[in-house]
C-alpha positions as CSV (number, residue, x, y, z in Angstrom):
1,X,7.0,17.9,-8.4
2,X,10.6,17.1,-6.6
3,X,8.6,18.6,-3.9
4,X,6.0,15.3,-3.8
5,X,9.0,13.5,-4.9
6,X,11.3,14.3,-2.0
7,X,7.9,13.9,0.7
8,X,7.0,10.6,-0.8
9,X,10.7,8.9,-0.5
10,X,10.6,10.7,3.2
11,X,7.0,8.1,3.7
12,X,8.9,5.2,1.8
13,X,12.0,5.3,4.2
14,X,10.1,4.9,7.3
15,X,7.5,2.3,5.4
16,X,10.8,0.1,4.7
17,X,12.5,0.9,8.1
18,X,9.6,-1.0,9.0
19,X,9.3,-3.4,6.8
20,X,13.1,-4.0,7.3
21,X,12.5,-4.3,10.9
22,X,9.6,-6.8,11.4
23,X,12.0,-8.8,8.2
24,X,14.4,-9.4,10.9
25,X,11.9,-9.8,13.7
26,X,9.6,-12.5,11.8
27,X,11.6,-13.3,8.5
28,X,9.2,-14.3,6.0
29,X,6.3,-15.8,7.4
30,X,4.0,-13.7,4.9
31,X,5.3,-15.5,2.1
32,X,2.7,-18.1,2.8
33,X,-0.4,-15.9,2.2
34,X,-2.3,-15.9,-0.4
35,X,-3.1,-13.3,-2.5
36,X,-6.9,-12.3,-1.0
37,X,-5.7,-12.8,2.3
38,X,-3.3,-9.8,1.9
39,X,-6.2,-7.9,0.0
40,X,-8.4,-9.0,3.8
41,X,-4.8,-7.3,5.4
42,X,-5.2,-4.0,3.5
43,X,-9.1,-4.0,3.7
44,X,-9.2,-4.4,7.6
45,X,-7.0,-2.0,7.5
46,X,-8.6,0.8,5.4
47,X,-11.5,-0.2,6.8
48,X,-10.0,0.8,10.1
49,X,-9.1,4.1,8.5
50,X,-12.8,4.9,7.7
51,X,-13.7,4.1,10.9
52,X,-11.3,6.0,12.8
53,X,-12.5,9.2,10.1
54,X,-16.2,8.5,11.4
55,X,-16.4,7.8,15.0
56,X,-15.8,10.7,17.2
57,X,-14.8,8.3,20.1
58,X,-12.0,6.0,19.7
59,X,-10.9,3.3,22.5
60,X,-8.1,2.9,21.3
61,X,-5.7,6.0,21.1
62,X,-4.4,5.9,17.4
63,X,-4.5,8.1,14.3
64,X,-4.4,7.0,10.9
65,X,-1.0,6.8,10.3
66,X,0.0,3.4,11.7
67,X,-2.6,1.7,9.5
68,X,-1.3,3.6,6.0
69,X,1.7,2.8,6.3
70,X,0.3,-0.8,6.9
71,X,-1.4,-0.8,4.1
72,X,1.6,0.6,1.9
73,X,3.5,-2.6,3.2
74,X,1.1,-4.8,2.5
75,X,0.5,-3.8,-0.7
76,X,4.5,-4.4,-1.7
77,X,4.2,-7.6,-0.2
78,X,1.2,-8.5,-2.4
79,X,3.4,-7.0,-5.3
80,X,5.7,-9.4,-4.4
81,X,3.2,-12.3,-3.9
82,X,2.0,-11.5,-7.5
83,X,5.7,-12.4,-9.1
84,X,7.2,-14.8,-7.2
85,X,3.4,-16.6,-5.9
86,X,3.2,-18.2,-2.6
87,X,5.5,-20.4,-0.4
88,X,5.1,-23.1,1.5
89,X,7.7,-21.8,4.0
90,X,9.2,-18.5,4.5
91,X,11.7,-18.3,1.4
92,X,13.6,-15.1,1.4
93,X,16.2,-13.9,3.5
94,X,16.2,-10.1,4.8
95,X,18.9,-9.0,1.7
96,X,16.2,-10.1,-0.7
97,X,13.2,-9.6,0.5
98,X,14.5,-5.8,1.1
99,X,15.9,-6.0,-2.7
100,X,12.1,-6.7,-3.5
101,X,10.8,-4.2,-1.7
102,X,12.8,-1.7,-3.0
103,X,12.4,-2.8,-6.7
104,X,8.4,-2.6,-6.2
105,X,8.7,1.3,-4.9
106,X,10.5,2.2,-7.5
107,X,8.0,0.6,-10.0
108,X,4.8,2.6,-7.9
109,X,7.4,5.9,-7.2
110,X,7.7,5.7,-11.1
111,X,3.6,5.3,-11.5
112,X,3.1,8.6,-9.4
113,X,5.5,10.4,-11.1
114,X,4.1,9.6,-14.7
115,X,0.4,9.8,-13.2
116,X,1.2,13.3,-11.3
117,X,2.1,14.9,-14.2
118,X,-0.8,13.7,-16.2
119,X,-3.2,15.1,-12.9
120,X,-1.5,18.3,-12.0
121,X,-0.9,17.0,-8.6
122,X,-4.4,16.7,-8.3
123,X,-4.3,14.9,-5.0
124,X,-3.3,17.9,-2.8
125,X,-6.9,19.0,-2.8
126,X,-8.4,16.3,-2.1
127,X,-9.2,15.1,1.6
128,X,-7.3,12.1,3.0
129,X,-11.1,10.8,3.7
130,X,-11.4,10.9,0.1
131,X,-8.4,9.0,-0.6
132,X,-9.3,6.0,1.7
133,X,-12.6,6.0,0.1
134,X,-10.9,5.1,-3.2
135,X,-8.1,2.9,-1.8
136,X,-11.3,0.8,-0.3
137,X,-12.8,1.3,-3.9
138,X,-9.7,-0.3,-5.1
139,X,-10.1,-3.2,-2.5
140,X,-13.4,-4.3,-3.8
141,X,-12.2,-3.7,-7.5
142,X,-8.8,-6.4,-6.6
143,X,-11.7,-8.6,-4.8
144,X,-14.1,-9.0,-7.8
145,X,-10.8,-9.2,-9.8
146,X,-9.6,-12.3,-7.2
147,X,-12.7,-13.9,-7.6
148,X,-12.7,-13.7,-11.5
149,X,-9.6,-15.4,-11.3
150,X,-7.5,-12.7,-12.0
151,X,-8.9,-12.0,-15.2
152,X,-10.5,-8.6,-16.6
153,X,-12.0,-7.9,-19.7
154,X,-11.0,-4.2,-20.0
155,X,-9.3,-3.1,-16.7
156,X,-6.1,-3.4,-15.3
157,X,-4.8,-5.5,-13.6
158,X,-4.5,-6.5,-9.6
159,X,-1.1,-5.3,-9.9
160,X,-2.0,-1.7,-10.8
161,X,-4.5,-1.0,-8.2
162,X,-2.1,-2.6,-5.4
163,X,-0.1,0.3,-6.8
164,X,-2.2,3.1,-7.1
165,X,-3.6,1.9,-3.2
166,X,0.3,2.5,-2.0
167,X,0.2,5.6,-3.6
168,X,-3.1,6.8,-2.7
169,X,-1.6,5.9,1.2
170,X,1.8,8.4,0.4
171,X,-0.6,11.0,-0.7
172,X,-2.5,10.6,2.5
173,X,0.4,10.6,4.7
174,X,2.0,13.8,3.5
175,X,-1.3,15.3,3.3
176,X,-1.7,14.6,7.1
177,X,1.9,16.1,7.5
178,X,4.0,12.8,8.0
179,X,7.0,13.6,5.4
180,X,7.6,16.9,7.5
């Protein structure tokens, strides 16, 4: 298990390097969308995934990777969305919106880790095209959720699958060799 725990903060740190980054090159701006347009983010995205999986030609010379750790961003940022809602104008300043971040990993990091146990690390036999099969499984769950106005009679929540989508995404990227 420190194993899995060490690879997945190795993913994390270059998902927030990112996230960090783009913070300083755009500030904010995604504080103004709403929640199902990040869910449209991550779903183009995974969709992009699958696609990629499928097609043995690609036009555009890419793997996977860039778009998982997309959708592991997007899916804080929607995390984020859910507490604070949306803003009219981008709101937070780097310092905070980092703070965020960081709070929301260790929330998900703490999800695994409880989950993992629980599965017996499960996930390392499965196939990363199995794992973007259920991350877009989870899309169309947080859709129907979105248009029931975020109510559920006996599922979790929005919140939980944006969660077990980021950590679906970890699983994928160490399983394609990304934490080495």
């Amino acid at each position: 298990m420190s194993n899995t725990s060490q690879e997945y903060d190795k993913v994390i740190a270059h998902c927030r390097d990112l996230y960090s980054k783009k913070m300083k090159d755009y500030g904010s701006a995604w504080r103004i969308l709403r929640l199902p347009s990040l869910t449209d983010q991550i779903f183009i995205k995974a969709q992009r995934i699958r696609s990629l999986q499928e097609n043995e030609v690609r036009k555009i010379d890419e793997d996977e990777t860039g778009e998982f750790i997309g959708i592991i961003n997007y899916c804080i940022m929607a995390l984020i969305q859910l507490d604070l809602g949306v803003a009219d104008q981008p709101d937070l300043d780097w310092e905070t919106a980092v703070r965020l971040y960081d709070e929301k990993v260790l929330l998900t990091k703490t999800l695994m880790e409880a989950k993992n146990h629980d599965y017996g690390e499960a996930w390392r036999d499965m196939r990363v095209s199995s794992l973007t099969d259920l991350i877009l499984q989870k899309l169309l769950r947080v859709k129907q959720i979105e248009d029931n106005k975020g109510k559920t009679l006996v599922s979790e929540g929005i919140d939980a699958n944006y969660q077990d989508m980021i950590n679906y995404s970890v699983f994928a990227l160490i399983l394609m060799g990304f934490s080495k």
